[in-house]
N, C-alpha and C positions, 0 to 999 in steps of 0.2 A: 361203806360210808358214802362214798360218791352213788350209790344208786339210791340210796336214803334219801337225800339232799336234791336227786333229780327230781323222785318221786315227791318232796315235797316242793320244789318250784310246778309241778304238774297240776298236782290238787289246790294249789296256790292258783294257777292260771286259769281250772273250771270256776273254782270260787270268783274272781275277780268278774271273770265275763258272765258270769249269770247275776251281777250288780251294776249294770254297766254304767247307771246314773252315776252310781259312788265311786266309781273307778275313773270316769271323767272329769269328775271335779276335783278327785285326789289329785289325778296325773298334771292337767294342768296347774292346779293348785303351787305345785311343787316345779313344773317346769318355769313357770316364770320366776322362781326365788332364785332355783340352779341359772337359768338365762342370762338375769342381770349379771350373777355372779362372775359365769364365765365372761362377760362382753367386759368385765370392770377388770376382774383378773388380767385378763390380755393386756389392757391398758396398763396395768401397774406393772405384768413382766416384762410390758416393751421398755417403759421409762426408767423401774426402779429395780426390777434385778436381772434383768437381761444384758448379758456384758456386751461392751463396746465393740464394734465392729472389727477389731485390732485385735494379733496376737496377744496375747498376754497382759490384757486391759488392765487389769488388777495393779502392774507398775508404770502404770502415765500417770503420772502427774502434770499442773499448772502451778507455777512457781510466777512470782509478783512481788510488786512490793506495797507498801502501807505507810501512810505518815508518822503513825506512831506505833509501840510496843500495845496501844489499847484499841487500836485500829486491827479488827479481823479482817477489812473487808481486802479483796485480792485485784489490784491497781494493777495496770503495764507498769515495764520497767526500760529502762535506757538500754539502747545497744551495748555502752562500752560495761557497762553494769553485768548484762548478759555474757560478756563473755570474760568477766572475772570471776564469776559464777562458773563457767563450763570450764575455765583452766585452773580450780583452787577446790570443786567438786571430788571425793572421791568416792561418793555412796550415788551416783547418777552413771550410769553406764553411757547415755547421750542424751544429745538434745539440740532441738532446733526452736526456731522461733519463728512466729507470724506477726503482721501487721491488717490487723482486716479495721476500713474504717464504714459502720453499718450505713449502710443507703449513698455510699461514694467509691468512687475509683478513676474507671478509665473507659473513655468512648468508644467505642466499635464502629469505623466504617469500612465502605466494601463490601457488605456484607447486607443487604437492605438498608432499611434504615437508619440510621445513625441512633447504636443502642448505648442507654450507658450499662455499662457491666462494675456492677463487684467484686472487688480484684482483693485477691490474697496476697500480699508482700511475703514473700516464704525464704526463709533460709533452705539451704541444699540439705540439711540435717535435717528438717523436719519430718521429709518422706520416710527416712529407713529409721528414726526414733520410730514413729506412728506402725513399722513397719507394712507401708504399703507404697506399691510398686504400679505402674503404669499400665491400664489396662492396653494402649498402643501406644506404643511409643518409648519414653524413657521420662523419666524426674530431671529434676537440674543436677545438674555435676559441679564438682567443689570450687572451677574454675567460674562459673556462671555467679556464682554466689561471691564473688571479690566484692570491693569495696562499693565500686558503682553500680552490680549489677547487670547480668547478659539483656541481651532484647532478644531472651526466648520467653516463651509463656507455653503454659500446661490449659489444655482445656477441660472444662468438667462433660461428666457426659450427655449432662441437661442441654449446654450450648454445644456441645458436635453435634448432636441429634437437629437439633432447631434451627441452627444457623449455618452448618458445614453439612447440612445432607445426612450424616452418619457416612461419611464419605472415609473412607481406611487411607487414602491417597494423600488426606490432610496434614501428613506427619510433610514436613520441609516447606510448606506454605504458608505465606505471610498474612499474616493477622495483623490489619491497620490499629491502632490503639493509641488516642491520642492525637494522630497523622504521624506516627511515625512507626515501621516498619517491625514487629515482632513474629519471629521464627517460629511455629509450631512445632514442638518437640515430642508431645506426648498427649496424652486424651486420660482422663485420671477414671477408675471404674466407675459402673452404676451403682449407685447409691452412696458416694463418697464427698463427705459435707463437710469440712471440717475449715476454717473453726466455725463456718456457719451454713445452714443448708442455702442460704443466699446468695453465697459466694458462686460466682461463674468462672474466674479464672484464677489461676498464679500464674505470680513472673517472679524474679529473683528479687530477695530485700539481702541491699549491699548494707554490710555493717558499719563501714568505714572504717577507719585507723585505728579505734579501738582508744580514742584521746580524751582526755578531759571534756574534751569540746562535744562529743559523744553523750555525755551523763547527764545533763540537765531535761532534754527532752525527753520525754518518758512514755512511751508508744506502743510497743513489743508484749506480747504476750511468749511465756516460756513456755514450752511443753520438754518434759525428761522423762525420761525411761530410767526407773532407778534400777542396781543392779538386783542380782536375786538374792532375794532372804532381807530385803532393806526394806523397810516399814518409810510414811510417807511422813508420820510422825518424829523420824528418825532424821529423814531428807532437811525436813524443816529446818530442824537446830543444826543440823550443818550450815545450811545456807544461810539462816540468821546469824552465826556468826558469822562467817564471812561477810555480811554485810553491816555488822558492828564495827568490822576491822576497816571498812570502807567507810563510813560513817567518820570514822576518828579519822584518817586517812587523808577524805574528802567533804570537812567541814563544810564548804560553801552550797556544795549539791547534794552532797548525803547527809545530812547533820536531824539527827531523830528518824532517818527512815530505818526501817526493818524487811524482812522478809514475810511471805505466808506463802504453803503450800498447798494445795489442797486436792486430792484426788481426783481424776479429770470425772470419771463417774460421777462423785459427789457434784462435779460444776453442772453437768446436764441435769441431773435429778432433782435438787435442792428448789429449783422454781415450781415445780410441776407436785411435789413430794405429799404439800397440804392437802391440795385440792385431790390429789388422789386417795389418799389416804380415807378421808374424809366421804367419799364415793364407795370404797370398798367398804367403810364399817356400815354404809349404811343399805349396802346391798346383804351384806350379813344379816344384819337386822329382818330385813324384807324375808332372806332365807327361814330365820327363826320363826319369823311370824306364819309365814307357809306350813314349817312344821308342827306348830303349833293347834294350827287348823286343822292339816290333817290328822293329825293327835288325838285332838276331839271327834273330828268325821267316825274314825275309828272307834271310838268310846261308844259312840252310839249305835254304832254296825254292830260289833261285838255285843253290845249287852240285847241287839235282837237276835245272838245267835247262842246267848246263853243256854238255851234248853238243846242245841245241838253241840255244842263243846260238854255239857253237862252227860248227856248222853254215853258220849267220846267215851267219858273219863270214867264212867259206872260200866264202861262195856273193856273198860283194862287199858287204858289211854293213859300213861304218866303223864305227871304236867311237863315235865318235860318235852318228851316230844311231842303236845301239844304247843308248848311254848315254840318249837322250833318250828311248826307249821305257820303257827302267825307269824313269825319273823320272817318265814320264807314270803309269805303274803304282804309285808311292809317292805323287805326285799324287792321284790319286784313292782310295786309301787312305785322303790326309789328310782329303779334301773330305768323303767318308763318314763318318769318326770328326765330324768338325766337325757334319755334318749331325744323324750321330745326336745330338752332343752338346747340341740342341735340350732334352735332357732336363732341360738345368740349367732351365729354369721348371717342372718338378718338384719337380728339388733348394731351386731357392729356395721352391717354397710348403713343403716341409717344414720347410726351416729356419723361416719365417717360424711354423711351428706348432708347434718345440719351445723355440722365442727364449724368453727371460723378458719377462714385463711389462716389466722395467726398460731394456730396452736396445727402448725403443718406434718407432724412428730404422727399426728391421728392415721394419716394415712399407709404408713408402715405397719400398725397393729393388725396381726393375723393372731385366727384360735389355732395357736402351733403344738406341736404334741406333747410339751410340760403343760398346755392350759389343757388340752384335752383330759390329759392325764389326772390333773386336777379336776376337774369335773367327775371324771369316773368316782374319784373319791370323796367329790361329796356327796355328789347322789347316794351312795353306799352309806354314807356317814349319817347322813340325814334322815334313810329308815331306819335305821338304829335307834335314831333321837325320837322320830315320831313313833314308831312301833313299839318300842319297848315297855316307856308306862301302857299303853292302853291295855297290851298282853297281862302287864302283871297284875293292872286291876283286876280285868275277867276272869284270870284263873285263882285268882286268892277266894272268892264265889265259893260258895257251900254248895256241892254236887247235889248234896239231898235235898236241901232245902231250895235248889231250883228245878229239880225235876216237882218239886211237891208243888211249885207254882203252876205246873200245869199248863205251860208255854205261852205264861204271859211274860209280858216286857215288866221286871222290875228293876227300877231303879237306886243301886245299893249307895248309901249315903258318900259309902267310898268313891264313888265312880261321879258324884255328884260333885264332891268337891274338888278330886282331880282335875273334871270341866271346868269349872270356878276356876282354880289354879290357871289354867291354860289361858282361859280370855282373860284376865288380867293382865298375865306377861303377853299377849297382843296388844291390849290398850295401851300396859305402861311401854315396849316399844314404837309403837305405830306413832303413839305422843310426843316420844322423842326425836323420833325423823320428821313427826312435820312441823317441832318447835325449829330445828334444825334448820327446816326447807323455812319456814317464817321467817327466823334472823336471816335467811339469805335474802330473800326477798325484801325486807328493811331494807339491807347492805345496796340492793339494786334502786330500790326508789331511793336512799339515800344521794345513790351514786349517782341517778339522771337529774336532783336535784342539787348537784355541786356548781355554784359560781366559778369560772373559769377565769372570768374575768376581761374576757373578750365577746364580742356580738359574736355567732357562727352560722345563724342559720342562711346568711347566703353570700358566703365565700367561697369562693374557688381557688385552689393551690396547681401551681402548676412547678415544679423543681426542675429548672434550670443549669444545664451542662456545656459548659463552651469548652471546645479545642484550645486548650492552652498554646497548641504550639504559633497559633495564630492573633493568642490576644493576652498582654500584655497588662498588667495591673490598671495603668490609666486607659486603656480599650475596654477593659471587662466592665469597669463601671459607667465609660460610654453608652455598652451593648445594652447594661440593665437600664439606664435613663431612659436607651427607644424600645427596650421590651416593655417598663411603664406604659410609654406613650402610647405603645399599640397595644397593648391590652384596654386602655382608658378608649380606644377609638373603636372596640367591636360593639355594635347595638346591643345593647339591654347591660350593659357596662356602667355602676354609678361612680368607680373609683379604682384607683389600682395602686399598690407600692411593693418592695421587695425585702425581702429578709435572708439574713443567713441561715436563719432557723428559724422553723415552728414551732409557735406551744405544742403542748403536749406531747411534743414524737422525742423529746429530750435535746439537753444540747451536748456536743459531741467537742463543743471547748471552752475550758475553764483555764485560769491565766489567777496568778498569787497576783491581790489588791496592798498596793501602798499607799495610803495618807499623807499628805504633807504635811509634819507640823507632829507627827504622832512617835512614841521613841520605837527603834527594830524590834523587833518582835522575833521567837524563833520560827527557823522554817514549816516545821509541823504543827505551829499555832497561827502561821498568816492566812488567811480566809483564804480559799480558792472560789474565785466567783465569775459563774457562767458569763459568758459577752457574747453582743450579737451588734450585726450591723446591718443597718434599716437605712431605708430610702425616706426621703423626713416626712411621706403621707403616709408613714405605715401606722403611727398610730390612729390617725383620722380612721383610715380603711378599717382598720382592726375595734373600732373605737375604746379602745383604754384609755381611761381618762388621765389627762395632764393636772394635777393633784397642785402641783407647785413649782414657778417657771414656766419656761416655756418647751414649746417641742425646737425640734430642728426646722430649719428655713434653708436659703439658700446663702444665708450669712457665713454656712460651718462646711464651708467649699477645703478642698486640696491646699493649697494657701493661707486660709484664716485659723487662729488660735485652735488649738484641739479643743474638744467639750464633749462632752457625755450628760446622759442620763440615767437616773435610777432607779429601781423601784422601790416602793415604799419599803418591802421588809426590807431588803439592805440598808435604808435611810435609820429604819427602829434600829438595827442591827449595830452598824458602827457611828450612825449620831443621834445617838437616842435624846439626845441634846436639844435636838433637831435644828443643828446648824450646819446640815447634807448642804444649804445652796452656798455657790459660792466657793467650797471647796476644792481642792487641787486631790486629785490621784494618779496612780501609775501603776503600770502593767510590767513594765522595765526594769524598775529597783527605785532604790531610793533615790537614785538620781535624775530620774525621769527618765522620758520628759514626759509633762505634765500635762492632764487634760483637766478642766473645769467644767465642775457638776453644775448645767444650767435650770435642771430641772427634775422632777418629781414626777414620778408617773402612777400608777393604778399595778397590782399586782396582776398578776399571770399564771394558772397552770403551767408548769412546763419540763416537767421530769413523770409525766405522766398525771390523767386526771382523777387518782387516788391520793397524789402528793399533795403536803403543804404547798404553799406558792413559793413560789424563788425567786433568793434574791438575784438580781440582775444590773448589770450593765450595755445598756447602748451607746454605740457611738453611730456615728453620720457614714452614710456609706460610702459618701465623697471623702471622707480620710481616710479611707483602707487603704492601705500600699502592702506590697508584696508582701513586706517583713512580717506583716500582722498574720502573716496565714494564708488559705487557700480563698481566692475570689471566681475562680469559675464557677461554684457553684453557688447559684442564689435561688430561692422560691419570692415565683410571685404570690400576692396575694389581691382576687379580687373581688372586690363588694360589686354584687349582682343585684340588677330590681327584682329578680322572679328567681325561681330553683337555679340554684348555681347549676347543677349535672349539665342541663342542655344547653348551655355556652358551652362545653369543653371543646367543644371539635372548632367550633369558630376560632375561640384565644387560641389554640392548639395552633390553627391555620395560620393565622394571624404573626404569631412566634415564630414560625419556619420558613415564614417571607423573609424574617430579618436575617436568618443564616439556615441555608439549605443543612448544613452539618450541623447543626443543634439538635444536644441531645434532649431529649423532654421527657421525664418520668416523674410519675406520683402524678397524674393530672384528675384531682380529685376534690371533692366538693370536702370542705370541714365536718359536715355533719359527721360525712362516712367517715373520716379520723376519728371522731369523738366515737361513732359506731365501734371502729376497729378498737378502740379503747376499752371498749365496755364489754369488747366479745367473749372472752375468758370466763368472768366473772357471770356474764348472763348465760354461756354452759355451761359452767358449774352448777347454778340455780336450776335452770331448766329440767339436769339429769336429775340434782338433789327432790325436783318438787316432782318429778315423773316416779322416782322407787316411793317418797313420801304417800302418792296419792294411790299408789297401790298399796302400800303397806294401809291405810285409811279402807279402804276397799275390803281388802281380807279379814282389818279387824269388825267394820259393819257384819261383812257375812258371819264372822264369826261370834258375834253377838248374837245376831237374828238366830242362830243355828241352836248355839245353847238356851233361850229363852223358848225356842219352838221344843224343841227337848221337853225341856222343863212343862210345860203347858201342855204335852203331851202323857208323858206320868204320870200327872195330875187332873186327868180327864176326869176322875171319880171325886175328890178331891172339889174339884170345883161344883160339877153337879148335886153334890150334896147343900153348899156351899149355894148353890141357885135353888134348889130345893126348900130350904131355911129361909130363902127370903130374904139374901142378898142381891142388891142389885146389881147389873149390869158395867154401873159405874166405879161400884167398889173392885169387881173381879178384876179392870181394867184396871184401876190402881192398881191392886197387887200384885199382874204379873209385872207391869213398868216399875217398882218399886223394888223390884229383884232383879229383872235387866239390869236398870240406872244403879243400884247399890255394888254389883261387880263394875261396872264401867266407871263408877267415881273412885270403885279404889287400885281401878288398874292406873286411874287420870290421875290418883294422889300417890304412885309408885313412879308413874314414868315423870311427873314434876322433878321429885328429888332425884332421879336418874339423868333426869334433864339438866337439873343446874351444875351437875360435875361432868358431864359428855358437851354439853355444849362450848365449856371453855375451850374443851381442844381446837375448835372453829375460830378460836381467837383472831388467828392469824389471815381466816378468808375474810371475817366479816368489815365492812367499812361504816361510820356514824352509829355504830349501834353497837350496845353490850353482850356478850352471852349469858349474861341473866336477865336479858330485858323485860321487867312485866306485863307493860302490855301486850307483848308478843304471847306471852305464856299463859295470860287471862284472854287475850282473842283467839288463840288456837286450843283452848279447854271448853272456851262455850262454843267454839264452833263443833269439838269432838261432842261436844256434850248431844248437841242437836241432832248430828248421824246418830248417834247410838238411842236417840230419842227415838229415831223414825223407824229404825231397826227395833228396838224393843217393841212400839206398837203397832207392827205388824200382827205380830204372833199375840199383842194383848187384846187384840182387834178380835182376833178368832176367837181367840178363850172365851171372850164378851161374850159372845152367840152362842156360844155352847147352849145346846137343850138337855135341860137334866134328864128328861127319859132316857132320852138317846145315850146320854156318857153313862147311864148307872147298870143303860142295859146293854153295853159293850161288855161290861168288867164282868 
């Protein structure tokens, strides 16, 4: 059997190299379908089934909470919260907890120049839940983890490498942080991100007393390690009750909250899940469509080899093992397209070099040996798919009645319409990937035409880190008055003001809105609405318009009445009245104290620029005191006459006159925010309209192929046909009137294919529907037109045909 099976890979391999045209366009044909496939595979085993870097990934969970029982989404929770949770748990085996807040922490000096770092708030539990242990060094100990926290800190191996040398000697060395004094204990492995690959260090998060006083802040991300055989489903309803029992318990702070747990897997996956998904169906596609061509390649090789299979089989050949010689022959076809298709570690270094920053996950994807593996099997699978009808067309053929032909090429009506078959399902797929790749492409012009709601093309952000232990709530808003000033003094400088936050990067604090004059309301039903605090030229610099009222002045000083502004959707929101001026609110409770809405502002991007606008509250930056939250860090904002980028280094200069220890990160122009915004969404498009324009590509060739076909059969056919006294024009009609007649009904199969495949894109697409018509009527005429030009290739020849010549071939 094995020497059966050599012998016919053998007679397979002379067959192949004595067509070597047909065997290159097969092989390639097939390796870019397998290509895509493995480079998108990798992708999807990195994110969505490749387990978590952690023993026994399978029982981490994130546990949180949520304002109400109809709320899924997964919230921080309070310390004293957490650890009613870890002492009342008995389906959690452990569990630690983190604080990471994105784009803040704590200053590094001593170390060049004063960097800000990413700091992980880590309970001592964290490391051995996650189980993992210190590549040098040690983790915190349970003592370091008390109330206030040790002044040790864990480096990652990002900052030993970069800022310690890679230095082993690092362990008992102090790490300035802040200006005050943190112990090096441990260096955490390569490649160890957790909860965020941004993250540069941990230090201990003290839980405190564990008091009432503990519960209302709500900050803490849980991670637990359930025990074994415990479902996450299971973990849930435990924790949910216990936090019913807390709820009733703790009326004033728990009153409507609940629990959610969610599998830590599912937390990494879930963002990324659409868009990949959504990648792999359409690399499939692309694969189908390959086979499909090659399918037909074959149909047409085989029926010129009719009179030598026909031979075969009058000389004692079963069809049998004729049939297992062409599959040996589609066999090796596949195994070659698969070989070639080694090219996907190519494909992925380029992907990996036109990724954005932001989707940094890219650069981990290797083709490792489940993709490899994977691939051996589709290549295998897929001459199966392409070799098998063309085999059983050929041999179903009446031996006699093709040796009686006399070793001409006939074309049996069977073998005619299995081609038909084949370029259809290319059309109606290829139509589908490039309706697909069109709604993206809407979703993207959509998206660079979203009002934001601020001027950006020439602003400059620079994000502002002061040494707390040097400046004091009334200093901090000193420092930003003269970080103003001296950004407003570098040439080519039209304005300057500061914020606590930027549109679009989201805000990172929301505070429960009380009304004066309005009755209590429950906890889980008070608005939580974002606040920010601005320097009073930040609207001017930003230019959002003041709608109603005024802005801030220098009236709304430290001293003078509190007052806020707001934006419109919050005004429609809670006074749809529209009696926002004048108004009293509060951040506190019902008791205040009160600030007075002076004015009405212009809505704003600001939870990303895919979001509604949000609603918002300002206040003056001069009333910020301590209590309100953290004021070291401020972003300036400045209106530039020319390209913001090439001021950066001046303002940069400018800002580290005023304190040598300032830290400065983000110093970047708006556009490139709004860039960074749109990056995701514009590789998604990009890959989805790259397999699109291939899949367009193979189904052209694979039109041209079966028309050339056709017009080839038919050499007698038409000579007779010009002979009679037909003209030129007409023969030209009829072959494009048989191209175009399979192209419009592969275009009226991939329509109705399209309008149930493209819903599943619901979720990438932005301003546009998945059945949008114009999309669907601009990408049918424009297929229409390829398969126009491809049809009158080969109707172009036919034209020309000279009847001597075709009637004295036959």
């Amino acid at each position: 059997m094995i020497q059966d099976i050599v012998g016919d890979l053998r007679q397979a391999g002379r067959v192949l190299r004595h067509r070597p045209g047909f065997t290159l366009v097969a092989v390639v044909t097939l390796a870019v379908g397998i290509a895509g496939n493995a480079a998108i595979y990798s992708m999807v085993s990195a994110m969505l089934l490749r387990p978590l870097p952690y023993p026994e990934p399978e029982r981490l969970v994130q546990a949180g909470e949520t304002a109400s029982a109809t709320d899924r989404s997964l919230g921080p929770t309070s310390r004293t919260t957490y650890l009613d949770w870890r002492r009342d748990s008995r389906l959690v085996e452990s569990s630690g907890a983190v604080i990471h807040y994105p784009g803040f922490g704590l200053t590094l000096t001593g170390h060049g120049a004063p960097t800000p770092l990413e700091i992980g708030f880590a309970t001592p539990e964290l490391f051995p839940t996650l189980d993992v242990g210190a590549a040098l060094g040690r983790t915190f100990t349970a003592a370091e983890g008390g109330s206030a926290g040790a002044s040790v800190v864990l480096l990652s191996d990002r900052l030993w490498r970069e800022r310690f040398g890679s230095d082993p000697a690092v362990l008992g060395r102090t790490a300035t942080l802040e200006g005050a004094p943190f112990e090096v204990v441990g260096v955490m492995p390569r490649g160890f991100a957790f909860p965020s690959a941004e993250v540069d260090a941990w230090v201990p998060l003290g839980l405190g007393a564990g008091d009432e006083s503990g519960r209302a802040g709500r900050e803490i991300a849980v991670i637990a390690r359930l025990r074994q055989g415990v479902t996450a489903g299971a973990a849930a309803t435990e924790i949910a009750g216990i936090t019913a029992r807390l709820a009733r318990a703790h009326p004033g702070t728990m009153e409507g909250r609940t629990a959610v747990v969610v599998p830590l897997r599912e937390l990494y996956a879930a963002p990324v899940r659409p868009a990949l998904l959504a990648l792999l169906g359409a690399v499939g596609f692309v694969l189908l469509i390959a086979c499909a061509n090659v399918a037909n390649l074959l149909l047409a090789s085989l029926g010129a080899r009719q009179q030598e299979l026909a031979l075969r089989s009058a000389l004692g050949a079963g069809r049998g093992r004729l049939l297992r010689q062409l599959m040996a022959e589609s066999g090796l076809l596949g195994i070659a397209g698969g070989g070639c298709a080694l090219l996907a570690f190519w494909l992925l270094d380029a992907l990996r070099g036109i990724a954005p920053a932001e989707l940094g996950w890219i650069a981990g994807v290797r083709l490792d040996a489940p993709v490899l593996l994977a691939t051996l099997v589709l290549s295998i699978g897929s001459s199966l798919v392409f070799g098998l009808l063309p085999a059983m067309q050929t041999l179903s053929s009446s031996t006699v009645e093709t040796l009686r032909q006399g070793g001409r090429v006939v074309s049996s009506a069977g073998r005619r319409r299995a081609r038909a078959a084949l370029l259809v399902i290319e059309v109606a797929l290829s139509f589908v990937l490039l309706v697909g790749a069109g709604l993206m492409l809407r979703s993207l012009s959509a998206l660079d035409d979203v009002t934001t709601g601020f001027e950006d093309r020439t602003i400059l952000t620079a994000r502002c880190k002061l040494p707390t232990e040097r400046y004091d709530a009334p200093a901090q808003i000193r420092f930003f008055e003269e970080a103003v000033a001296a950004a407003r003094s570098v040439p080519g400088v039209e304005a300057a003001a500061a914020t606590s936050e930027l549109p679009i990067t989201g805000f990172r604090q929301s505070r429960p809105l009380f009304v004066a004059g309005r009755p209590e309301v429950k906890p889980e039903d008070r608005p939580q609405i974002p606040t920010r605090f601005v320097h009073p030229d930040y609207f001017s610099v930003m230019r959002i318009p003041i709608l109603q009222g005024r802005r801030f002045d220098d009236r709304d000083g430290p001293s003078s009445p509190a007052v806020v502004l707001v934006s419109a959707a919050l005004a429609r929101r809670v006074w749809p009245d529209g009696t926002a001026l004048g108004a009293s609110v509060s951040f506190e409770g019902p008791e205040g104290p009160w600030r007075e809405v002076v004015g009405i502002v212009g809505d704003t991007r600001e939870f990303g620029i895919e979001r509604a606008e949000a609603p918002i509250v300002y206040s003056p930056m001069r009333q910020r005191d301590a209590a309100q939250g953290w004021m070291s860090w401020m972003t300036l904002v400045v209106r530039t006459q020319g390209p913001p980028d090439g001021l950066a280094p001046a303002v940069r200069g400018r800002l580290q006159r005023l304190d040598p220890d300032l830290a400065l990160d983000d110093v970047r122009s708006m556009p490139r925010i709004l860039e960074a915004a749109r990056a995701a969404r514009r590789f998604n498009t990009l890959l989805l309209a790259l397999f699109a324009s291939v899949a367009l590509l193979l189904a052209a060739v694979g039109i041209y192929g079966v028309v050339s076909l056709s017009v080839g059969g038919r050499r007698k056919e038409i000579g007779i046909r010009m002979a009679l006294g037909a003209r030129r024009e007409s023969i030209l009609a009829l072959v494009l009137k048989e191209g175009m007649g399979l192209t419009l009904a592969g275009l009226g199969a991939g329509a109705a294919l399209a309008l149930g495949v493209t819903r599943l894109l619901a979720s990438l697409l932005f301003g546009v529907a998945p059945t949008d018509a114009p999309t669907f009527a601009a990408i049918a005429l424009f297929f229409a037109a390829v398969a126009l030009l491809a049809c009158w290739l080969p109707a172009r020849r036919a034209s020309r045909v000279e009847p001597v010549t075709a009637l004295r071939s036959e």
